[in-house]
C-alpha positions as CSV (number, residue, x, y, z in Angstrom):
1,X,12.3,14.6,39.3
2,X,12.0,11.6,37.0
3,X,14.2,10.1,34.5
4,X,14.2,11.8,31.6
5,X,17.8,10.9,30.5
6,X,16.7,7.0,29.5
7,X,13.6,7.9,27.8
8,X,15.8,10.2,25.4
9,X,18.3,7.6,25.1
10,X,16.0,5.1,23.9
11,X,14.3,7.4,21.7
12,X,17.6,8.5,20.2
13,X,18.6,4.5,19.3
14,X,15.3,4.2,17.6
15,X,15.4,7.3,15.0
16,X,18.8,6.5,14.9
17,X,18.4,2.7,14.2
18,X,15.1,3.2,11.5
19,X,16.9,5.8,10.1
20,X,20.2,3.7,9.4
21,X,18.0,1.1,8.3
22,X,16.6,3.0,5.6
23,X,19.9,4.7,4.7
24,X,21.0,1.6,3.6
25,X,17.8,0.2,1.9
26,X,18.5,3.5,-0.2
27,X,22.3,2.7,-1.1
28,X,21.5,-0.4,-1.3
29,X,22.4,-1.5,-5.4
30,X,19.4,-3.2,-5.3
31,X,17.2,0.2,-4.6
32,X,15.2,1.1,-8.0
33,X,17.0,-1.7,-9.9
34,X,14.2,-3.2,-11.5
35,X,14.7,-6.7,-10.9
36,X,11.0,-6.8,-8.9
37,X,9.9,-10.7,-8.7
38,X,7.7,-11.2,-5.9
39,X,4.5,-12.4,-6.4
40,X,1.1,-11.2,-5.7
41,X,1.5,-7.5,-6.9
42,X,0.4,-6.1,-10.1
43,X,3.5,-5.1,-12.2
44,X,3.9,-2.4,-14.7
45,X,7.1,-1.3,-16.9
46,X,4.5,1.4,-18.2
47,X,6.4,4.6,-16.5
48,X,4.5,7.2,-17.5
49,X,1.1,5.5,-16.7
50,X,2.4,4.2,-13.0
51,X,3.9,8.0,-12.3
52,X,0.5,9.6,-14.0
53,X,-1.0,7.6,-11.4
54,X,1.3,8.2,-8.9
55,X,1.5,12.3,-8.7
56,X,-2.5,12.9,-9.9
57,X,-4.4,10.1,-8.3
58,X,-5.9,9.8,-11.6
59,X,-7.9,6.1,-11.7
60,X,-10.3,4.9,-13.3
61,X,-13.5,5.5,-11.3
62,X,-14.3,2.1,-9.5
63,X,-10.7,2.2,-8.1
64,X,-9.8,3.2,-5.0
65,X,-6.3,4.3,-5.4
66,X,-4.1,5.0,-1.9
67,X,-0.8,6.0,-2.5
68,X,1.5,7.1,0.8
69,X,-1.3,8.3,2.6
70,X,-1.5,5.5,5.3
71,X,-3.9,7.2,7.6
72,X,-6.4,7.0,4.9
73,X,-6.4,3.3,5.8
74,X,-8.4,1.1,7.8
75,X,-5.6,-1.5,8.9
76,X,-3.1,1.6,10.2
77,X,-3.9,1.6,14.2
78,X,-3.0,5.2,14.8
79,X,-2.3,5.2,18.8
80,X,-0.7,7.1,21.5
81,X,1.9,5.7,23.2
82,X,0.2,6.9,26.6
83,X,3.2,6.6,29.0
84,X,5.6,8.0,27.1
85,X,3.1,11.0,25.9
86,X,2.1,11.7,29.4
87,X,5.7,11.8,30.7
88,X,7.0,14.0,28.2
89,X,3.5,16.1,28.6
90,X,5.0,17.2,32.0
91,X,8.3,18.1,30.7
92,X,8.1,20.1,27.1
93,X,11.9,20.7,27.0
94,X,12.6,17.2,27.2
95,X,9.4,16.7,24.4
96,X,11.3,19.3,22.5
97,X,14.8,18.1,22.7
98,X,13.3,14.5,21.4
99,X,11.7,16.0,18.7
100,X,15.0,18.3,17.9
101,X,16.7,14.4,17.5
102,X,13.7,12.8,15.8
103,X,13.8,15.4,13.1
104,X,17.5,15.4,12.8
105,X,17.2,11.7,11.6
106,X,15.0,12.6,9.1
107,X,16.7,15.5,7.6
108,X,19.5,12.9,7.6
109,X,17.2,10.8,5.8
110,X,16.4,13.5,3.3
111,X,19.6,14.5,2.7
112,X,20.5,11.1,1.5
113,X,17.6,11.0,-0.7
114,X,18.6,14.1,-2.2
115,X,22.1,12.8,-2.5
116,X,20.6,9.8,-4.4
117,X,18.5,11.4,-7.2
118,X,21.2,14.0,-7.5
119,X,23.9,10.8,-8.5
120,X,20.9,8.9,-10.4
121,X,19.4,11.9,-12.3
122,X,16.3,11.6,-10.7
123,X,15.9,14.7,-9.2
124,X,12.1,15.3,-11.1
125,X,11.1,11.8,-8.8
126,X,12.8,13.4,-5.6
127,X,9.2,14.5,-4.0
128,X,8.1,11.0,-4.5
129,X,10.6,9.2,-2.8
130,X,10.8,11.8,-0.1
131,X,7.4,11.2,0.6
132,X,7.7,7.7,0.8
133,X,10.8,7.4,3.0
134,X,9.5,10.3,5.4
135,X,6.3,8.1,5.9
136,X,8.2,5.0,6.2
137,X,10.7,6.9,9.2
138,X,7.4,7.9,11.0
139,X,5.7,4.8,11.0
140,X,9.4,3.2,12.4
141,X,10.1,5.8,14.6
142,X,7.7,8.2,16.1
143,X,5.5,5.6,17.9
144,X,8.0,5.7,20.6
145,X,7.7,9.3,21.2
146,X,3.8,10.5,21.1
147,X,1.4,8.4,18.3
148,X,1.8,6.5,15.4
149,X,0.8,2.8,14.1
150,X,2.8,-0.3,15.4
151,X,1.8,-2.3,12.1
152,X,0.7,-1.6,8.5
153,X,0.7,-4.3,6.2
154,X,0.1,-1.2,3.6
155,X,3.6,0.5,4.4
156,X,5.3,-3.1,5.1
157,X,4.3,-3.7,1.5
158,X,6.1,-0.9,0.3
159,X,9.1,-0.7,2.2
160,X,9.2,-4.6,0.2
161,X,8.5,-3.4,-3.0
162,X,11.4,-1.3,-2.5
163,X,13.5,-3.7,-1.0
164,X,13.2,-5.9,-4.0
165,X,13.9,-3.2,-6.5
166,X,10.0,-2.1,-7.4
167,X,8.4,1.0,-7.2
168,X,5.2,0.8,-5.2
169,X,3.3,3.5,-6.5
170,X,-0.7,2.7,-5.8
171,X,-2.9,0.1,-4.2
172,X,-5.2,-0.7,-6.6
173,X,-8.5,-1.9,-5.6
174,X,-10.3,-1.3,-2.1
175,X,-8.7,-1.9,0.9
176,X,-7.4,-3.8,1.8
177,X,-8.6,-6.2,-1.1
178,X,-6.7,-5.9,-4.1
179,X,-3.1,-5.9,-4.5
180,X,-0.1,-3.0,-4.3
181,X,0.7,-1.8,-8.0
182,X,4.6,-1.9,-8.7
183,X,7.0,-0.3,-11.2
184,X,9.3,-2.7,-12.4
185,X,12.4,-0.1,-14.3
186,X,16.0,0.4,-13.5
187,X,15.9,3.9,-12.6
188,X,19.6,4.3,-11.6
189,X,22.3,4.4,-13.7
């Protein structure tokens, strides 16, 4: 019988860890403050246009607009993480408790998210952050367990935009020319 009880371990400390990590991006007073600076994106304080945007994919026609869709994108290297997949494919309890974890971590992650636009009254936005931050957790996380991309300079990006108070909410142009469009408002209180 092989050595399941490492494998789950190690999987555990990565959700865990990628989890934690955006936890605290997200409580972070620096989260949605609006103090963006970083150049090399296109900035916006135009709310209603970057949301508009945002929720309808509504560009103008010679844009190619990709918002947290990274699998629509030619620099995401979608792979399978061969060993690990073909030692849990022998074992589907073990694939199962795994899973049971790696989606524990993300409700986790949820849960905080919710927790945020409840404090911040920005419960209408809540979708779009979810989105994002589920997206960001799989692309940390879930390459350990079955498939996912080791690098995205697309969802790196955004997890800076974030990080530096923006609100990444398209990549105008096609990609991977052009730039990441930004939202630069406080949205907390």
């Amino acid at each position: 019988m092989k050595d399941y009880g490492s494998l789950i371990n190690e999987c555990e400390h990565i959700f865990k860890k990628e989890c934690d990590s955006l936890i605290q991006l997200i409580r972070n007073e620096n989260f949605l403050a609006g103090n963006f600076k970083l150049e090399g994106y296109e900035i916006t304080t135009d709310k209603t246009y970057a949301l508009k945007i945002y929720e309808y994919q509504e560009a103008k026609p010679k844009e190619n607009i990709y918002i947290s869709y990274p699998d629509m994108l030619t620099d995401v290297p979608f792979e399978t993480n061969t060993k690990t997949f073909d030692l849990l494919e022998e074992n589907e309890e073990v694939y199962d408790d795994i899973m049971e974890r790696y989606f524990h971590y993300e409700n986790l992650l949820v849960n905080v998210i919710d927790e945020y636009c409840q404090k911040n009254n920005l419960w209408d936005y809540v979708d779009i952050f979810t989105t994002d931050f589920v997206n960001f957790y799989e692309y940390k996380a879930l390459p350990i367990v079955s498939y996912g991309c080791k690098e995205s300079l697309f969802l790196d990006r955004q997890l800076e935009v974030y990080l530096n108070g923006g609100f990444p909410f398209c990549w105008k142009g096609r990609y991977p020319k052009g730039t990441l469009a930004v939202l630069n408002i406080k949205w907390n209180n």
